[in-house]
Residue, then its C-alpha position, 0 to 999 in steps of 0.5 A: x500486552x507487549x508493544x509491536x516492535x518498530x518498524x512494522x506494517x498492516x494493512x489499511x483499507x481496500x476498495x473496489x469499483x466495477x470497471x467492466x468494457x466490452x464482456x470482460x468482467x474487472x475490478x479496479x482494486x484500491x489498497x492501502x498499506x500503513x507502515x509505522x516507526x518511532x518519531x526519531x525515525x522519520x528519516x528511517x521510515x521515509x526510506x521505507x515507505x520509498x521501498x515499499x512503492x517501489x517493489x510494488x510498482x509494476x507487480x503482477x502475480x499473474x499465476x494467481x489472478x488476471x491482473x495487470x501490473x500495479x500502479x503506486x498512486x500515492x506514498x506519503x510520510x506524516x507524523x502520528x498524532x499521538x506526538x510518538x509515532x509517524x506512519x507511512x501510507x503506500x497506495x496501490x491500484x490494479x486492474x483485476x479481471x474476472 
């Protein structure tokens, strides 16, 4: 099996929790992007993550969902324990209607 080349992403984890007021039905949406490089890298993956957060911040796709914009409300650069890797984590909220 080959290895995935460096840097990538995938998505982490997601959640939702009810946020309905005044007959309009919501939820306020949680999620989680992982992005991944070598340890050698770190500097590398800390712009990364920088420049995953920033394109999110603000986002909306409207055309598809009543939504408002993301909020980034966490970005973080941590070493992997497996000593070779170091991970990103972009976490992202948006209110959805409907």
């Amino acid at each position: 099996m080959k290895s995935t080349p460096y840097p990538y992403a995938t998505l982490g984890p997601s959640y939702w929790v009810d946020d309905i007021s005044e007959c309009i039905l919501a939820r306020d949406v949680t999620l989680q992007i992982d992005l991944w490089d070598s340890q050698v890298n770190k500097g590398r993956l800390e712009d990364l993550t920088d420049d995953v957060a920033t394109a999110l911040r603000g986002w909306s796709d409207t055309d598809a969902l009543t939504m408002h914009p993301m909020r980034v409300t966490l970005a973080r650069v941590m070493d992997d324990p497996d000593g070779v890797s170091v991970h990103g984590v972009v976490q992202v909220e948006a209110l959805v209607e409907g």
